[in-house]
N, C-alpha and C positions, 0 to 999 in steps of 0.2 A: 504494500500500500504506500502511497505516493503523500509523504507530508508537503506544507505550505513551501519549503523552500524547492520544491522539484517543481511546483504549479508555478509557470510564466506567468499568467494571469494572477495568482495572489502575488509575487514579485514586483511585478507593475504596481495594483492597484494598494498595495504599501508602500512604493516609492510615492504617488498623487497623494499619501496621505489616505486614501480612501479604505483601508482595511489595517490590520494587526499588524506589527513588523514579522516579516516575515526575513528569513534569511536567506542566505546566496544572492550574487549578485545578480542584476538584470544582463541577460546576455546579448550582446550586437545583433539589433534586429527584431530580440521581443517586442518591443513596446509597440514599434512599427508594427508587426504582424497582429496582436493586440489591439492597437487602433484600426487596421484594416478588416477583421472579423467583425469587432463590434458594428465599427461606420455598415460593413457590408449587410448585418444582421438588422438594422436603421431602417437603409431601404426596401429590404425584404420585408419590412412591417411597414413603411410609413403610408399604406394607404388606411393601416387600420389604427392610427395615432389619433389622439383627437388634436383640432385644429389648433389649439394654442399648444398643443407639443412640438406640433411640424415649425409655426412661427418661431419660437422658442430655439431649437433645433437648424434654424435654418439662418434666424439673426446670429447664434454662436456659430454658426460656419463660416458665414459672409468676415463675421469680426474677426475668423483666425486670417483672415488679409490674403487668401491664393487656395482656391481659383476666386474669381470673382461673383459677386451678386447674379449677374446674368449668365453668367458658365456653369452657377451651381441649378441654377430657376429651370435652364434649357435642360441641366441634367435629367433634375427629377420630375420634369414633367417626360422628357424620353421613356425613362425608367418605370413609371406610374404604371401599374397593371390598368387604370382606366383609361389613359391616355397615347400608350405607350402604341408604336405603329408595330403590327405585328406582321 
């Protein structure tokens, strides 16, 4: 059985502060991998978010500064299972 410090994700989310210290260190590459599962697992849910999640969600995207307000808008309207061109 695999304790805290083997789990990349509890590594992370005690380095943000966000869980228990966990030990070992973050390896090159978790956090990013990490942030790409969660963000990916976002818009596989965001048509079923309620709407001041997506606003909420979509203002802290714009604020982390790349890509921009309109590269992110164009995204997830592509990506939207209601929208999306199939």
């Amino acid at each position: 059985m695999n304790d805290k410090s083997d789990n990349p994700l509890s590594r992370v989310l005690a380095r943000w502060g966000l869980a228990g210290d966990a030990s070992g260190a973050i390896e090159p590459g978790e956090e990013r991998e990490v942030l790409y599962c969660l963000g990916a697992a976002v818009i596989a849910r965001w048509a079923d978010l309620p709407r001041d999640v997506q606003r909420s969600l979509f203002d802290a995207a714009v604020a982390a500064g790349r890509p921009g307000r309109e590269d992110i808008a164009v995204f997830l309207h592509t990506h939207h299972r209601d929208t999306a061109t199939r």
